[in-house]
N, C-alpha and C positions, 0 to 999 in steps of 0.2 A: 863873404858868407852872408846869406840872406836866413834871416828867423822868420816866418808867416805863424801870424799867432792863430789858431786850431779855431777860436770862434768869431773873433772880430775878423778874422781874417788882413789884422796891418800888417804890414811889413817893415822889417827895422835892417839896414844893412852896415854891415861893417866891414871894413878895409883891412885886409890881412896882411901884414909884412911876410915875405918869401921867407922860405927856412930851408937851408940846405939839410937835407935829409939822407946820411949815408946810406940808413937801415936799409930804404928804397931800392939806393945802388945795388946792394948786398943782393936783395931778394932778384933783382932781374939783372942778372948781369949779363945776358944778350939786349940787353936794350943798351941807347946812348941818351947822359945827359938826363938820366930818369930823378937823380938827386939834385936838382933842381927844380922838382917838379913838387912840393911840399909847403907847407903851412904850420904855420903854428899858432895857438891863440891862446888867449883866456879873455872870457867875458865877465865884463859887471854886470848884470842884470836887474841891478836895482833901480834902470831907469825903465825899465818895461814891463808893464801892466801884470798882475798875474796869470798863469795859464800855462797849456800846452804850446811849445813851437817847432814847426817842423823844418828840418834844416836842412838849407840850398846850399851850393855853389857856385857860384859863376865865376868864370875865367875868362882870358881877352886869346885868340888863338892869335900869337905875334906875327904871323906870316899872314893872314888874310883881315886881322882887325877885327875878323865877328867875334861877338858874346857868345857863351853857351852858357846855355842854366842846364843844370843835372837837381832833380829831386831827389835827394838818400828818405830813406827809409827808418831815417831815426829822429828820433823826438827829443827836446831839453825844456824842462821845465821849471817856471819863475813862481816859487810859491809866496804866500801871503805875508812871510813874516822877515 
């Protein structure tokens, strides 16, 4: 997971341990292999400046090695106190 913070623009990355995720399977059960495909997290935030951050993902494709970044469309934010 990558956070880009809205005005300074840093980026803080963190390492996600895999999460088997039945619910996944459930929902697509013409796919293979899709409850391996999940994450699960919780952040401290109390080492990151305050503000808006907009949240990445990147993942390693196992078969060819490349990265992808995907942008979501949703925001977490570290307030002042």
């Amino acid at each position: 997971m990558i956070l880009c913070h809205e005005e300074s623009k840093l980026y803080y990355q963190f390492m996600l341990p895999v999460c088997y995720r039945p619910d996944i399977d459930k929902n697509l059960p013409d796919q293979k292999n899709v409850a391996l495909a999940g994450f699960c997290c919780f952040l401290d935030l109390r080492d990151l400046q305050p503000g808006r951050y907009k949240i990445s993902i990147m993942v390693k494709d196992k078969i060819s090695g490349q990265y992808i970044l995907r942008k979501t469309e949703r925001w977490i934010e570290r307030n002042t106190f």
